[in-house]
C-alpha positions as a Python dict, from the first residue, in 0.01 Angstrom:
ca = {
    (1, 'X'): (0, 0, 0),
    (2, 'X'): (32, -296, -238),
    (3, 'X'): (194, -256, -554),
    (4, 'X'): (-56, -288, -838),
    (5, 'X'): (158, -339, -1145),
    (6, 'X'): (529, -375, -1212),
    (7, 'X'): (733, -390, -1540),
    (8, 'X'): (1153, -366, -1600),
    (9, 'X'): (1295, -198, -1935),
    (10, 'X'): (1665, -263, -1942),
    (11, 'X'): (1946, -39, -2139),
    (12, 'X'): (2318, -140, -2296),
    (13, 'X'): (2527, 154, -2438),
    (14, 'X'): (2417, 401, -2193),
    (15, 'X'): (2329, 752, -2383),
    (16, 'X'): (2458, 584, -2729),
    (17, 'X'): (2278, 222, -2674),
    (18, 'X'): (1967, 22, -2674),
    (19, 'X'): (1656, 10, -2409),
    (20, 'X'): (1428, -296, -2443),
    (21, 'X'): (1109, -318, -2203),
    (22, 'X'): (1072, -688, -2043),
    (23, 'X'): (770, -745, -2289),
    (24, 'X'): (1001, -663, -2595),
    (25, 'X'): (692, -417, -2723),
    (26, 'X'): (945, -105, -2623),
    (27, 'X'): (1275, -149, -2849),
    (28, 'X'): (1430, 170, -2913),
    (29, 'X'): (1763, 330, -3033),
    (30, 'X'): (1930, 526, -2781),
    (31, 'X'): (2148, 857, -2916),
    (32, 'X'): (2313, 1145, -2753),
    (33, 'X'): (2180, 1463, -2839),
    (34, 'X'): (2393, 1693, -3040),
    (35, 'X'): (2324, 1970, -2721),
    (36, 'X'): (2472, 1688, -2529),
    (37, 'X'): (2800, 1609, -2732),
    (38, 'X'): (2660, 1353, -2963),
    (39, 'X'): (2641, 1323, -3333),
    (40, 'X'): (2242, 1371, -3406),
    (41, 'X'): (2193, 1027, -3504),
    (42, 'X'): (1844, 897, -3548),
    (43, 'X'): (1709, 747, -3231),
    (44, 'X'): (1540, 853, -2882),
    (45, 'X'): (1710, 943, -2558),
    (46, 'X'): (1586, 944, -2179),
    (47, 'X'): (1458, 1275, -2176),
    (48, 'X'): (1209, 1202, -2457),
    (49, 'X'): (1134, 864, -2301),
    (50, 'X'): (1069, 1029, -1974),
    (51, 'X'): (868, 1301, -2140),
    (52, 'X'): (625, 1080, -2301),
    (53, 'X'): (555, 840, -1969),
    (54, 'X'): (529, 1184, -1772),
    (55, 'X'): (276, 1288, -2030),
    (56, 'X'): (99, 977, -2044),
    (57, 'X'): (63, 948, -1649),
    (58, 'X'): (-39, 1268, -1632),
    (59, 'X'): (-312, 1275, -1876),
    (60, 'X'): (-435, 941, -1711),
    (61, 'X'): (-427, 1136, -1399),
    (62, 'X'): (-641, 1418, -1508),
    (63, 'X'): (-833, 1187, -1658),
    (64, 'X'): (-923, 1040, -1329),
    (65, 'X'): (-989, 1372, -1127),
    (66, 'X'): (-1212, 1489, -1391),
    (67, 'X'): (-1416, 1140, -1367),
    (68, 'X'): (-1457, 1190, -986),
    (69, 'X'): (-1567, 1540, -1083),
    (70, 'X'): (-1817, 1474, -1347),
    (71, 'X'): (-1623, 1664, -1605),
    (72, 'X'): (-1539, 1504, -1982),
    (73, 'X'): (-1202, 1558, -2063),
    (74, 'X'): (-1225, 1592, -2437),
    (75, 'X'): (-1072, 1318, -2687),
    (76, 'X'): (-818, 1646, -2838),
    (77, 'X'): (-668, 1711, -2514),
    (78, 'X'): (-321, 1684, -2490),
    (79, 'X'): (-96, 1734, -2218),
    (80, 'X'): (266, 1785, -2314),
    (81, 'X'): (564, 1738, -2080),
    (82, 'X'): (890, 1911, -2145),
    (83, 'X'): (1274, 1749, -1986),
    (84, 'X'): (1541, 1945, -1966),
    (85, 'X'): (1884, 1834, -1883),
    (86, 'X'): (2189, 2017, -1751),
    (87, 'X'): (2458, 1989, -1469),
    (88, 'X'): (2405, 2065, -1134),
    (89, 'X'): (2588, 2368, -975),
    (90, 'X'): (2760, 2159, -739),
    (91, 'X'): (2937, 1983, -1018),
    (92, 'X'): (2870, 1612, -909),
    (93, 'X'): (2633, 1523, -1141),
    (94, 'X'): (2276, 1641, -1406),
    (95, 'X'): (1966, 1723, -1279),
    (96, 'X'): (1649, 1710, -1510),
    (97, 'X'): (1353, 1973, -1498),
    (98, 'X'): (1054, 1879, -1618),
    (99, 'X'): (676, 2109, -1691),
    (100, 'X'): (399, 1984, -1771),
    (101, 'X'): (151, 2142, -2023),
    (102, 'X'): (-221, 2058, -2045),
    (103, 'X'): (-458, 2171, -2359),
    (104, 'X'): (-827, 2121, -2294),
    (105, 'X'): (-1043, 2282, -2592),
    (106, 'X'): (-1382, 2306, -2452),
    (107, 'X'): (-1346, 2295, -2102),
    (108, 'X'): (-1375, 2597, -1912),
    (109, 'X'): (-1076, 2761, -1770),
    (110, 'X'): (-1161, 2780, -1399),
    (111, 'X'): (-1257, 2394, -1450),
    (112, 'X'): (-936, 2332, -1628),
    (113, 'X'): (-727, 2461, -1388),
    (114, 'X'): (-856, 2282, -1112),
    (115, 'X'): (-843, 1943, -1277),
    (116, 'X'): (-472, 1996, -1365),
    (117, 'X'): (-385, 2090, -1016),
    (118, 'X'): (-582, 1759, -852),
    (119, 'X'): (-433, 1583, -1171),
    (120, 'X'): (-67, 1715, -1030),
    (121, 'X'): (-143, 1585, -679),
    (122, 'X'): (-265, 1232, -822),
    (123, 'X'): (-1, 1136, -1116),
    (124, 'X'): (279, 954, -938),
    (125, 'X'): (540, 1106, -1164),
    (126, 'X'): (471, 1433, -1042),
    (127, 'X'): (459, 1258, -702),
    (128, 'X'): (784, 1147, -694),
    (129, 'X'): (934, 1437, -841),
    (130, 'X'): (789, 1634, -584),
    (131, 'X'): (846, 1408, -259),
    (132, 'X'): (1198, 1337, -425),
    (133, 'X'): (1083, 959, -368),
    (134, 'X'): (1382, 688, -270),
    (135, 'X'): (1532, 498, -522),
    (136, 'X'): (1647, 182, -454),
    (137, 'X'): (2027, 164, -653),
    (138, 'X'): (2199, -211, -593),
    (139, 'X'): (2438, -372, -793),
    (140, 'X'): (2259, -675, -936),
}
């Protein structure tokens, strides 16, 4: 399948940096977390960063499914995902656990429910979290 649309962010600083999208419109503050060993300084962190493109994609996804199925998804619906972070067991590394939360005032529940499962199926975040998709990892 062809690729449809690609961007590149890039980070310095890891956890305690700065993350710049290619187009410059994304310029954030990176800061650890004080549940992470940092010192609660103002600024954003991957977790929220993946939270809100999970969130995004996912409401663009139901979105989608509902057009296919005739159903308006109404301009207050919100779909919010939570990130959690913590070690593995194995002790090699972190693993991240996200949920995703979907509010759709108006639509009936039945409906709802079957939109947000399609919607799961379609978004490609919860696609690759589910398939555990390859990531390419080179040194540049």
């Amino acid at each position: 399948m062809p690729i449809l649309y690609t961007t590149k962010a890039s980070a310095t600083g890891g956890r305690a940096g700065h993350a710049v999208s290619e187009n410059g419109v994304l310029d954030v503050t990176l800061t650890v977390p004080k549940e992470l060993g940092g010192d609660g300084a103002t600024g954003t962190n991957p977790e929220q960063l993946f939270a809100a493109g999970y969130s995004a994609c996912f409401l663009g996804a139901l979105k989608f499914v509902a057009g296919k199925e005739k159903v308006k998804i109404p301009e207050e619906a919100t779909v919010t995902a939570t990130v959690g972070i913590g070690p593995r067991e194995d002790g090699t590394g972190f693993y991240i656990s996200p949920s995703i939360s979907v509010s759709l005032p108006g639509v009936d529940r039945e409906v709802g429910e079957k939109l947000v499962a399609a919607a799961h199926i379609v978004c490609p975040y919860s696609h690759a979290l589910r398939t555990s998709s390859e990531v390419v990892a080179k040194l540049a």
